[in-house]
PDBQT receptor file of N, H, CA, C and O in Angstrom, charges set to zero:
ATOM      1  N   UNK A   1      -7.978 -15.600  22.343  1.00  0.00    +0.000 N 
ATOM      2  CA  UNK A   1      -8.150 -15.699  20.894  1.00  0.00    +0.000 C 
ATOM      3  C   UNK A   1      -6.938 -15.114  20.152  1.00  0.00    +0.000 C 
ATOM      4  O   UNK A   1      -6.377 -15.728  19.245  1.00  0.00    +0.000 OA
ATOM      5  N   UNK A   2      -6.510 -13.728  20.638  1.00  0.00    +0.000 N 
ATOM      6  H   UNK A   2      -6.967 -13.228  21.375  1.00  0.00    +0.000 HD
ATOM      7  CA  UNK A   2      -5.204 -13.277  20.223  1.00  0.00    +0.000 C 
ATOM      8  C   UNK A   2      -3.812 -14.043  20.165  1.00  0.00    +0.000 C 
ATOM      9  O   UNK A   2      -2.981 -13.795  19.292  1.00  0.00    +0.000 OA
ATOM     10  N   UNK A   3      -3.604 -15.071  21.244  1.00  0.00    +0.000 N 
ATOM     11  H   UNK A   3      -4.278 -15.273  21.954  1.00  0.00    +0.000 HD
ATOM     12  CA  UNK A   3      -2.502 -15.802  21.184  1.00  0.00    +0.000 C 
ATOM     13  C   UNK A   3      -2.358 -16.580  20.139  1.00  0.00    +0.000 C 
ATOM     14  O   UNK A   3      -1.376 -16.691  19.406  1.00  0.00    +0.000 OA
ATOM     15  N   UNK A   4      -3.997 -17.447  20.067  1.00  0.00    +0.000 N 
ATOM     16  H   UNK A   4      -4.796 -17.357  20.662  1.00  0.00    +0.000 HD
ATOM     17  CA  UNK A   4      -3.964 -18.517  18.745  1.00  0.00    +0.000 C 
ATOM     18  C   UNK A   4      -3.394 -18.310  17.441  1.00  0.00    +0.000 C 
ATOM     19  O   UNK A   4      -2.907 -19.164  16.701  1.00  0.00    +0.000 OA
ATOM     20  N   UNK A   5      -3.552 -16.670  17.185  1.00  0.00    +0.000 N 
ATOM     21  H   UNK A   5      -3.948 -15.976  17.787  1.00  0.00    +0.000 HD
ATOM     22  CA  UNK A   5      -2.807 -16.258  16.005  1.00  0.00    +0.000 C 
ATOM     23  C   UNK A   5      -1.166 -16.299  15.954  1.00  0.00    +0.000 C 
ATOM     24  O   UNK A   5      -0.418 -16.496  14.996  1.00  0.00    +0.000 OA
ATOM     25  N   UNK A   6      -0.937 -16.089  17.072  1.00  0.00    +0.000 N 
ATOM     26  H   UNK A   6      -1.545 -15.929  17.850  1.00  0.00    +0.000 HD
ATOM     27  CA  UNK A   6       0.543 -15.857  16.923  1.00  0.00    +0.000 C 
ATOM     28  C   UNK A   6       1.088 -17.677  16.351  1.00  0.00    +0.000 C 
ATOM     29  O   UNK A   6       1.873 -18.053  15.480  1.00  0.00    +0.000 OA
ATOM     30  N   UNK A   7       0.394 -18.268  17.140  1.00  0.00    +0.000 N 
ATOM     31  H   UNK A   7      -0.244 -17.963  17.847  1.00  0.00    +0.000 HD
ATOM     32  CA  UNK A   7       0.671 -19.728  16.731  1.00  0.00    +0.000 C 
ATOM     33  C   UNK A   7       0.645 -20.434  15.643  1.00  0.00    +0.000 C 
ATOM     34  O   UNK A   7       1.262 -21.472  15.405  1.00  0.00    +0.000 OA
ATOM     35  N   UNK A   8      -0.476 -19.537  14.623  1.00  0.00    +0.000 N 
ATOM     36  H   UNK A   8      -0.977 -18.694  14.817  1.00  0.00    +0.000 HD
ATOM     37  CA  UNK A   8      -0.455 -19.807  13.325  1.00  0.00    +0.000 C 
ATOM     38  C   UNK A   8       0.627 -19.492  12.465  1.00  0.00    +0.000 C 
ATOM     39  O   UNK A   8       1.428 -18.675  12.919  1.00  0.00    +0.000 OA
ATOM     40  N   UNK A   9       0.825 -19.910  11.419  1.00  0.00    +0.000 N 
ATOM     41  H   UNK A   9       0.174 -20.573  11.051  1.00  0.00    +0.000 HD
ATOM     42  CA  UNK A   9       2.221 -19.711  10.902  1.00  0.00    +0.000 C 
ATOM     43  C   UNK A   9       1.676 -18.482   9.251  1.00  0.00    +0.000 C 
ATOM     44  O   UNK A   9       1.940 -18.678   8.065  1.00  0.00    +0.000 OA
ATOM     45  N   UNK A  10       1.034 -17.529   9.771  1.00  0.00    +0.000 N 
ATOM     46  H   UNK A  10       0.820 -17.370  10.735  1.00  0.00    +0.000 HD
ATOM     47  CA  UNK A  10       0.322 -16.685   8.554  1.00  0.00    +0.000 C 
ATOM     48  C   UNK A  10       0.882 -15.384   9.336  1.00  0.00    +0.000 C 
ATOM     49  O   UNK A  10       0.382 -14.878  10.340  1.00  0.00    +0.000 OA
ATOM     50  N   UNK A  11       2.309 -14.863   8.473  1.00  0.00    +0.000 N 
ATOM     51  H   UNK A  11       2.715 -15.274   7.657  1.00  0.00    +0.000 HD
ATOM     52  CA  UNK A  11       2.989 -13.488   8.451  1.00  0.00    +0.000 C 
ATOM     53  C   UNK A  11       1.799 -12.451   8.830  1.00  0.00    +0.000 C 
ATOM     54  O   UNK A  11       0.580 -12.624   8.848  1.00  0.00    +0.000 OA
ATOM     55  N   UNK A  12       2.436 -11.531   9.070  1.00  0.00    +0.000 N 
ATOM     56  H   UNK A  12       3.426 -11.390   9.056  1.00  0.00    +0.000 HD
ATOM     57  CA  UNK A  12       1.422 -10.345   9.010  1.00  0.00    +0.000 C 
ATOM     58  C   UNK A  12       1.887  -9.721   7.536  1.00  0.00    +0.000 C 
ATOM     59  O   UNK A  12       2.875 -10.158   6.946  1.00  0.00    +0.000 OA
ATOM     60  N   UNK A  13       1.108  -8.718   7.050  1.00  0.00    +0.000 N 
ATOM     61  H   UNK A  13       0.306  -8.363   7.530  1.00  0.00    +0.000 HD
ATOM     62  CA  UNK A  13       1.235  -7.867   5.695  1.00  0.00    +0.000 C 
ATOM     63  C   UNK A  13       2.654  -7.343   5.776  1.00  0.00    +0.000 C 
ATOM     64  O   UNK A  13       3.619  -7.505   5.029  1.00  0.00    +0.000 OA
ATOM     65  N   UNK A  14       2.506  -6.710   6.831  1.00  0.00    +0.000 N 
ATOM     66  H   UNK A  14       1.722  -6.578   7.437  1.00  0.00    +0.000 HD
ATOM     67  CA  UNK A  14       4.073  -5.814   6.996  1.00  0.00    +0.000 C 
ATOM     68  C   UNK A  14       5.330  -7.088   7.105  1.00  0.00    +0.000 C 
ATOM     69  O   UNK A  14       6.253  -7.134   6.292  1.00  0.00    +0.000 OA
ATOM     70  N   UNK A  15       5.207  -7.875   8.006  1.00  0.00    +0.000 N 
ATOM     71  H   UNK A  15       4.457  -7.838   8.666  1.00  0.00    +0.000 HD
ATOM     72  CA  UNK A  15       6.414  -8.993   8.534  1.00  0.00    +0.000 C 
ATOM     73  C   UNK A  15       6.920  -9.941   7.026  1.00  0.00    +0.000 C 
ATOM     74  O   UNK A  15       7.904 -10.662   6.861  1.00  0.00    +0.000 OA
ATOM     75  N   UNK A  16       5.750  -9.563   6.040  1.00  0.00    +0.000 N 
ATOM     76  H   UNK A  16       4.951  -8.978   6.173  1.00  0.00    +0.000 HD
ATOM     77  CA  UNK A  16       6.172 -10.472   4.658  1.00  0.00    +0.000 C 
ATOM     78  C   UNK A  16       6.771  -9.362   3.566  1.00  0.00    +0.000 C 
ATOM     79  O   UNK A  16       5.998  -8.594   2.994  1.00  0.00    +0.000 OA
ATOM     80  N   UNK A  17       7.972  -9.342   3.361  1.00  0.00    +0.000 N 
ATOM     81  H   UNK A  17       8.600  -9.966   3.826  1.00  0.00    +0.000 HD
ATOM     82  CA  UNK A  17       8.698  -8.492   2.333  1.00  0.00    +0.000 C 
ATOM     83  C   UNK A  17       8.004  -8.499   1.267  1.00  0.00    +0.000 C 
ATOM     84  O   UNK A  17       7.859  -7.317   0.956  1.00  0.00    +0.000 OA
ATOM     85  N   UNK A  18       7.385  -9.293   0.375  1.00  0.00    +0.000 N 
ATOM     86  H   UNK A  18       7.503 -10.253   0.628  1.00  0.00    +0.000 HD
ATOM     87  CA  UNK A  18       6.713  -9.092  -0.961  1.00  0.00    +0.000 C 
ATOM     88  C   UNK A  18       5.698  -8.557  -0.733  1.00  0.00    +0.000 C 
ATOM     89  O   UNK A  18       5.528  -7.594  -1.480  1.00  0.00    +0.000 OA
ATOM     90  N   UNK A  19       4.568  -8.791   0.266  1.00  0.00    +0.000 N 
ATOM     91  H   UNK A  19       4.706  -9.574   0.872  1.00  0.00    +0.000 HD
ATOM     92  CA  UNK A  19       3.753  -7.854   0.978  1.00  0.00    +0.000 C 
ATOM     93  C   UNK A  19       3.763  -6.520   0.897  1.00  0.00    +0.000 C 
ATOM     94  O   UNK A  19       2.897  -5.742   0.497  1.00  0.00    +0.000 OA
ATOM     95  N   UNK A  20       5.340  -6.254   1.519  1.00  0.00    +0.000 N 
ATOM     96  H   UNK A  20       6.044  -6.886   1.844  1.00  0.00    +0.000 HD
ATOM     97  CA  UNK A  20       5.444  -5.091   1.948  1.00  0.00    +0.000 C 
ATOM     98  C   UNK A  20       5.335  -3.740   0.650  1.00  0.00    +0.000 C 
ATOM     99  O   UNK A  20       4.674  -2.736   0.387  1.00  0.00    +0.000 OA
ATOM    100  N   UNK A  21       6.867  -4.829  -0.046  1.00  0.00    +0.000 N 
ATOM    101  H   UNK A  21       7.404  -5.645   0.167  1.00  0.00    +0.000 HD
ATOM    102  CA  UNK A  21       6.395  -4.277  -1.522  1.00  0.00    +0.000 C 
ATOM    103  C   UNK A  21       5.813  -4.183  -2.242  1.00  0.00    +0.000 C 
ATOM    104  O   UNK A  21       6.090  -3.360  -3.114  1.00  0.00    +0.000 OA
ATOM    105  N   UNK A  22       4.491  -5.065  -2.341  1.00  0.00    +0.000 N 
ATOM    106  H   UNK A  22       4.265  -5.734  -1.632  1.00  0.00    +0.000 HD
ATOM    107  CA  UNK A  22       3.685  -4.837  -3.306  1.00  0.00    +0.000 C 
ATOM    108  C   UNK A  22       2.635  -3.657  -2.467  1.00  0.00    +0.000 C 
ATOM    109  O   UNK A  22       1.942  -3.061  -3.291  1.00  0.00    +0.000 OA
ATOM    110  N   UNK A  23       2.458  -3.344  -1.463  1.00  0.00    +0.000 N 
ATOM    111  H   UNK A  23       3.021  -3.828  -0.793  1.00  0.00    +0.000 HD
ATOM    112  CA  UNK A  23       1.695  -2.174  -0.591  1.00  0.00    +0.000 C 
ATOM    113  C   UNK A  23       2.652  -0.962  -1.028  1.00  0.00    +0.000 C 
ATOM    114  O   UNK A  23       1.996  -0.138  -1.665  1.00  0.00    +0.000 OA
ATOM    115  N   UNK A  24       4.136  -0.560  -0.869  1.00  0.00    +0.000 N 
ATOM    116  H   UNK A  24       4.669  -1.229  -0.351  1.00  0.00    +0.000 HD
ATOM    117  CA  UNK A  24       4.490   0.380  -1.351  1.00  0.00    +0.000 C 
ATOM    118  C   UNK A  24       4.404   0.165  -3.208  1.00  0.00    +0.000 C 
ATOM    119  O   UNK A  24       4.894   1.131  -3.792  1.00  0.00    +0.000 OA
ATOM    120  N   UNK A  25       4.140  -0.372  -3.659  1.00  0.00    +0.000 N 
ATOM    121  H   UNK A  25       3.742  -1.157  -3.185  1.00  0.00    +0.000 HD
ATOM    122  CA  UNK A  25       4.698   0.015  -5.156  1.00  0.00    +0.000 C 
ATOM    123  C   UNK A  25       2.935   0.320  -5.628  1.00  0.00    +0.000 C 
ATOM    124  O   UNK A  25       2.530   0.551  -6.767  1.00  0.00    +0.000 OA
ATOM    125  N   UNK A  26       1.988   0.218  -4.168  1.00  0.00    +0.000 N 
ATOM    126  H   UNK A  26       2.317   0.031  -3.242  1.00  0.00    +0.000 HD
ATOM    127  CA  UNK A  26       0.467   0.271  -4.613  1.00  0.00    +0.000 C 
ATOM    128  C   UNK A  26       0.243   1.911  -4.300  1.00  0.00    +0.000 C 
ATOM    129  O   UNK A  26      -0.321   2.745  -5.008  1.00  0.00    +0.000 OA
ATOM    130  N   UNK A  27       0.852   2.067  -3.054  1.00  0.00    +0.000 N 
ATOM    131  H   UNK A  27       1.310   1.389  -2.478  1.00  0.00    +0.000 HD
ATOM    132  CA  UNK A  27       0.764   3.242  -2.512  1.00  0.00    +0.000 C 
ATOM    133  C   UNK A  27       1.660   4.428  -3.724  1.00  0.00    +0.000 C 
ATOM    134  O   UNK A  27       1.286   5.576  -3.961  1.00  0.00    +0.000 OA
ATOM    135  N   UNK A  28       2.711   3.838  -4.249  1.00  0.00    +0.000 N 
ATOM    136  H   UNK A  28       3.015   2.905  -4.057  1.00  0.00    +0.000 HD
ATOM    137  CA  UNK A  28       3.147   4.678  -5.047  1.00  0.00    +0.000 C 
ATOM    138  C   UNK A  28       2.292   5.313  -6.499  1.00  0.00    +0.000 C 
ATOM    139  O   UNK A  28       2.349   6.380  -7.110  1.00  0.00    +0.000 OA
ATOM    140  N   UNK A  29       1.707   4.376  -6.616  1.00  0.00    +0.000 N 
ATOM    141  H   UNK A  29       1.660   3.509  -6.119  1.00  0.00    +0.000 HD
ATOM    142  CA  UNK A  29       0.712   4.184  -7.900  1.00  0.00    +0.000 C 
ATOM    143  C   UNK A  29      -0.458   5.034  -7.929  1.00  0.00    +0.000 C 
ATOM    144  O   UNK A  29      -1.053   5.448  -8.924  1.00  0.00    +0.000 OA
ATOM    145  N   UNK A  30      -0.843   5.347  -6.062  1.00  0.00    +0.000 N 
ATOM    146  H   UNK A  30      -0.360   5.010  -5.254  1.00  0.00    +0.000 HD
ATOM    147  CA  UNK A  30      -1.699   5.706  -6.101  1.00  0.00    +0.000 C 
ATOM    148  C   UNK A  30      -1.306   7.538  -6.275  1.00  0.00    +0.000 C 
ATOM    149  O   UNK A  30      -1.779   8.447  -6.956  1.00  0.00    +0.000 OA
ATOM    150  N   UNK A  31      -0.164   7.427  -5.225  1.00  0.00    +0.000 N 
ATOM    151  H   UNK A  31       0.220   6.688  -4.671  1.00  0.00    +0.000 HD
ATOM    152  CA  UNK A  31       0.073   8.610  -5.145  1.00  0.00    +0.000 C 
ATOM    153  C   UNK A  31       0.611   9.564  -6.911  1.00  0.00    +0.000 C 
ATOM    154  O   UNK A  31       0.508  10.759  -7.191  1.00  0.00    +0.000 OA
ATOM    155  N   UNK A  32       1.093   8.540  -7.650  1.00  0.00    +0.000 N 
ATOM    156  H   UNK A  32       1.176   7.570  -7.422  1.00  0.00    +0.000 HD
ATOM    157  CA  UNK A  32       0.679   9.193  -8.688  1.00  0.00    +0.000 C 
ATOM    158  C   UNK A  32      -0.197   9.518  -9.105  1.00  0.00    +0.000 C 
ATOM    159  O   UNK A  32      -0.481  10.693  -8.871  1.00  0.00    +0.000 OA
ATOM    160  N   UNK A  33      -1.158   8.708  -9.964  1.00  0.00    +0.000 N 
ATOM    161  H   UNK A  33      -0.928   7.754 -10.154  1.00  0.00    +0.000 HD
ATOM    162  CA  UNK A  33      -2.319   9.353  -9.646  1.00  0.00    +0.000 C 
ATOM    163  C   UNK A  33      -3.225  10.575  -9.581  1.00  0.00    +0.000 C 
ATOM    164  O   UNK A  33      -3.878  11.317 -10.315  1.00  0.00    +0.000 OA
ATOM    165  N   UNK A  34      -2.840  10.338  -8.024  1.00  0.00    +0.000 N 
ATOM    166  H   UNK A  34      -2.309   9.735  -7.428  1.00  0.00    +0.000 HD
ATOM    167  CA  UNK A  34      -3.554  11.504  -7.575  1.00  0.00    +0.000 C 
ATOM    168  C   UNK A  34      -3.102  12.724  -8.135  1.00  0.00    +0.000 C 
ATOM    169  O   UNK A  34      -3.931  13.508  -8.599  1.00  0.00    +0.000 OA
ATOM    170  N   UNK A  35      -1.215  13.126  -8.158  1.00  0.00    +0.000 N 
ATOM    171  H   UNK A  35      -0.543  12.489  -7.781  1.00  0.00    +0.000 HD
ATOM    172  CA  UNK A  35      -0.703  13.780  -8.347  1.00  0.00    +0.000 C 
ATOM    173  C   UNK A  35      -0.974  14.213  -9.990  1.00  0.00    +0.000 C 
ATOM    174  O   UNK A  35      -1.514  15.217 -10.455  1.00  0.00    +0.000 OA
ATOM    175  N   UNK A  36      -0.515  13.311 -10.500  1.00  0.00    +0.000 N 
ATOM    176  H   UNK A  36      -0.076  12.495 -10.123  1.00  0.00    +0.000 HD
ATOM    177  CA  UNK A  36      -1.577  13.618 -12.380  1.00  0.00    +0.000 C 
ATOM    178  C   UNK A  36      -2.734  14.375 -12.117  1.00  0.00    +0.000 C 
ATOM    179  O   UNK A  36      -2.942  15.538 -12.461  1.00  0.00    +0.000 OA
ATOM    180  N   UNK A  37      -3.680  13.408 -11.299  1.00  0.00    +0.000 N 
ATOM    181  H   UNK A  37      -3.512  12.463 -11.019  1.00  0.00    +0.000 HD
ATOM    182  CA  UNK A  37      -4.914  14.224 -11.730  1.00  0.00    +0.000 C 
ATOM    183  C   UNK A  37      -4.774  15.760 -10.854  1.00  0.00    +0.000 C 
ATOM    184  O   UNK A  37      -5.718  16.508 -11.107  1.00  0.00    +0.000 OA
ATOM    185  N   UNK A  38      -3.911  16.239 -10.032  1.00  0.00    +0.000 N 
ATOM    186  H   UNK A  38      -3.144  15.632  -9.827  1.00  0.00    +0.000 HD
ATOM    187  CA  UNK A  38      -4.490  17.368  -9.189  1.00  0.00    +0.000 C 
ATOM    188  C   UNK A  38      -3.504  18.446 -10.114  1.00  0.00    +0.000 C 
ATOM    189  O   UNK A  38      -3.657  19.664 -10.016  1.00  0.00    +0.000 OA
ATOM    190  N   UNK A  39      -2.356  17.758 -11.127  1.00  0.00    +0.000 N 
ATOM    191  H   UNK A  39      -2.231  16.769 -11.206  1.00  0.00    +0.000 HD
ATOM    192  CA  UNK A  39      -1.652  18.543 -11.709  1.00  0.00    +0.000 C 
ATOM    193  C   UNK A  39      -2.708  19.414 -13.024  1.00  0.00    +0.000 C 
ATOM    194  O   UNK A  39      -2.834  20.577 -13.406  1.00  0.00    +0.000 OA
ATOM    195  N   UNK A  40      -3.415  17.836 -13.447  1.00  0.00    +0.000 N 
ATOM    196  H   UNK A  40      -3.313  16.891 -13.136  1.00  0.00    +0.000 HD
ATOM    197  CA  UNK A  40      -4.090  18.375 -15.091  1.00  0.00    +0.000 C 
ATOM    198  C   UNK A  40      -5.457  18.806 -14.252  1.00  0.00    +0.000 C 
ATOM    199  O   UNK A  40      -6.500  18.670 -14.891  1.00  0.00    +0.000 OA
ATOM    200  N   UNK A  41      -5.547  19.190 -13.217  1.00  0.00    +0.000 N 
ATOM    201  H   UNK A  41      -4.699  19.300 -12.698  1.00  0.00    +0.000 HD
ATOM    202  CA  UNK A  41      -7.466  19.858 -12.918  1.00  0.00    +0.000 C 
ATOM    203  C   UNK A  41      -6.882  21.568 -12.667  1.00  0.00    +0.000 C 
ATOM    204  O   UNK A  41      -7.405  22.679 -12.595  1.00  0.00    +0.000 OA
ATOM    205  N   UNK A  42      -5.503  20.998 -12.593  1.00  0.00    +0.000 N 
ATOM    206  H   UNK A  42      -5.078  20.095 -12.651  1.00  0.00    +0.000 HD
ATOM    207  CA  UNK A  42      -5.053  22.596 -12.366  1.00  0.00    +0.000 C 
ATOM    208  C   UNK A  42      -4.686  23.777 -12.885  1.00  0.00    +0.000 C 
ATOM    209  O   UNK A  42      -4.813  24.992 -12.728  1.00  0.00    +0.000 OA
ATOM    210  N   UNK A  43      -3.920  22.537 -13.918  1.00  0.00    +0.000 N 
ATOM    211  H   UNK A  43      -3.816  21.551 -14.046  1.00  0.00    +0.000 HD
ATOM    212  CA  UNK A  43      -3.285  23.416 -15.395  1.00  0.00    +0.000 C 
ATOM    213  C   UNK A  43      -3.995  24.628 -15.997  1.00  0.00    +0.000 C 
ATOM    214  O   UNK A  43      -3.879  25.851 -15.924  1.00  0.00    +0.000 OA
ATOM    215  N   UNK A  44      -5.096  23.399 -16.876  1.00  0.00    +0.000 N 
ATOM    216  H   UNK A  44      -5.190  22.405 -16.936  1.00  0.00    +0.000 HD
ATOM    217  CA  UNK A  44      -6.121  24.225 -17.343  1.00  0.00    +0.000 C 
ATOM    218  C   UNK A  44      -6.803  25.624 -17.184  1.00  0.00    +0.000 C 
ATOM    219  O   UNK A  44      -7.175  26.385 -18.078  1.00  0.00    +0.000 OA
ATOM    220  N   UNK A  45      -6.875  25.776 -15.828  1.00  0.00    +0.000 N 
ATOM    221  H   UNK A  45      -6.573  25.159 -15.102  1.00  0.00    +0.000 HD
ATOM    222  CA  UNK A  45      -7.468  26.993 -15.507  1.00  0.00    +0.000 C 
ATOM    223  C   UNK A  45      -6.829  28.283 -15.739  1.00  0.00    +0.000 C 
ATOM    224  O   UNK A  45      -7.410  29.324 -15.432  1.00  0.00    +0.000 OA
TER     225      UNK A  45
């Protein structure tokens, strides 16, 4: 079943550059974020 894929002509996430980038520019987004919110839960106190 594993081979059949390779035969298909459907990139993997990583092997497709716009892929790739749109996963880092998601991951970046997130990691802001997070970073906002752990900055302003912190401030405050």
């Amino acid at each position: 079943m594993a081979v059949s894929r390779i035969d298909r002509k459907e990139p993997a996430l990583i092997d497709n550059v716009p892929g790739l980038l749109l996963a880092l520019l998601l991951v970046a987004v997130l990691a802001a974020i997070v970073l906002s919110y752990t900055l302003t839960a912190a401030i405050p106190a």
